[in-house]
LOKESE-222312 format. One record per residue: x, y, z of N, C-alpha, C in turn; residue in one letter. Coordinates in steps of 0.2 Angstrom, whole numbers, padded with zeros to 4 digits, always signed. Layout:
XYZXYZXYZA
...
END
This chain:
+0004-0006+0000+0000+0000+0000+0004+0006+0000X
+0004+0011-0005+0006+0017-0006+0004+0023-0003X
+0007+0026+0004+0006+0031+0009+0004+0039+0003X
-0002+0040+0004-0003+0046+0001-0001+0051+0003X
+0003+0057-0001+0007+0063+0004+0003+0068+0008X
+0007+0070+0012+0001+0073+0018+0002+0079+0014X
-0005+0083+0017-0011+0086+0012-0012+0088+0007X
-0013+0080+0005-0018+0080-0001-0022+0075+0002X
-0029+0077+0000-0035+0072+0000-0035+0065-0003X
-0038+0060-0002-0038+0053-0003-0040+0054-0010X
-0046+0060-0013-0049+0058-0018-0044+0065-0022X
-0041+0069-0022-0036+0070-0025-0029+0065-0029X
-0026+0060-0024-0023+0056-0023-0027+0053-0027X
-0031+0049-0028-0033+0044-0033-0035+0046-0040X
-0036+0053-0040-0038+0055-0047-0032+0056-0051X
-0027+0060-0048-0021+0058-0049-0015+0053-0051X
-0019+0048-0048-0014+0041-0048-0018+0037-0055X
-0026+0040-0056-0028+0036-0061-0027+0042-0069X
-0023+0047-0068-0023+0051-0073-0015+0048-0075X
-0010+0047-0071-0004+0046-0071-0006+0038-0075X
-0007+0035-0071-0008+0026-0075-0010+0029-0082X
-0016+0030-0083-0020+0033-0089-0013+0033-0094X
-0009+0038-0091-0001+0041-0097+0004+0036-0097X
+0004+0031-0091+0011+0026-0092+0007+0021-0096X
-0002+0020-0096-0002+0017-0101-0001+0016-0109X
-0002+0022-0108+0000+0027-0116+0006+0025-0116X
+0011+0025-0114+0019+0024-0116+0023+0031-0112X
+0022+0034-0106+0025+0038-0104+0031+0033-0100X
+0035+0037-0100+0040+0035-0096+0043+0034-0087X
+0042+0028-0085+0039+0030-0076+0045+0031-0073X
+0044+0037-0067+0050+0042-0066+0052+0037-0058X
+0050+0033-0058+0052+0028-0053+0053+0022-0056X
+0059+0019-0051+0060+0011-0051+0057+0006-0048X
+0057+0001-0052+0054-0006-0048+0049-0008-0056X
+0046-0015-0051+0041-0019-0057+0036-0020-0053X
+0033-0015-0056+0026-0017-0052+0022-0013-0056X
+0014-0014-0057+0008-0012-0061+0007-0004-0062X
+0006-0005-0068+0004+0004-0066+0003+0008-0064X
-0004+0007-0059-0006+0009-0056-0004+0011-0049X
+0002+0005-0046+0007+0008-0042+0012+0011-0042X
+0017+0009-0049+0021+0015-0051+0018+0022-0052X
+0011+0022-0053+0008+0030-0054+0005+0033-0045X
+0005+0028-0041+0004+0031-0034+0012+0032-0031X
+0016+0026-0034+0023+0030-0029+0025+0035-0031X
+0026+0038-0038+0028+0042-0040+0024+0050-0037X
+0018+0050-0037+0014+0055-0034+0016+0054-0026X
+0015+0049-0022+0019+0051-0014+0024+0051-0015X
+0030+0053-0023+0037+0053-0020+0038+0061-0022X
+0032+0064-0026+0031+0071-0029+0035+0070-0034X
+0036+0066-0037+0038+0065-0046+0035+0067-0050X
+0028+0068-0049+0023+0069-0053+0019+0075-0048X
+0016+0080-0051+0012+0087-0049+0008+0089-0053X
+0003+0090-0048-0003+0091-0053-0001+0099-0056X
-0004+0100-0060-0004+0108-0062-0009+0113-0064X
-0013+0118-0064-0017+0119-0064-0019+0124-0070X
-0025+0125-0074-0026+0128-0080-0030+0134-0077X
-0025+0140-0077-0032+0147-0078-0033+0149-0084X
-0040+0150-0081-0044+0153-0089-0045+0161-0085X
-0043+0165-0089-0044+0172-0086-0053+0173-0089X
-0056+0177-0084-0065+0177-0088-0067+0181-0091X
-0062+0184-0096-0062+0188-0103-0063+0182-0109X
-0058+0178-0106-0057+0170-0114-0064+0166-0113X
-0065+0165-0118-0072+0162-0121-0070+0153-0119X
-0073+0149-0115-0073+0142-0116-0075+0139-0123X
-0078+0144-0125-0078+0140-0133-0075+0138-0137X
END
């Protein structure tokens, strides 16, 4: 079991660790070692902070369209 990093929520962590697998399944390169599934290589990387979410601003002049 992969200890999630202190303060982040459980369902942050998880969205994260299933958007990270998402991309190693794609063929990303995993910034951690070992053999293991990728959905644990996408959680230890997230508790080792190798992976960070990022966030998109939309100023509210830009059109979503």
């Amino acid at each position: 079991m992969v200890k999630r990093p202190d303060g982040m929520s459980a369902f942050e962590f998880s969205v994260l660790s299933g958007l990270r697998a998402g991309q190693l399944n794609r063929g990303s390169t995993p910034r951690v070692e070992g053999v293991h599934k990728l959905t644990v290589i996408a959680q230890r990387e997230i508790a080792e902070r190798k992976v960070v979410r990022s966030t998109l601003e939309v100023s509210s002049t830009e059109s979503l369209d």
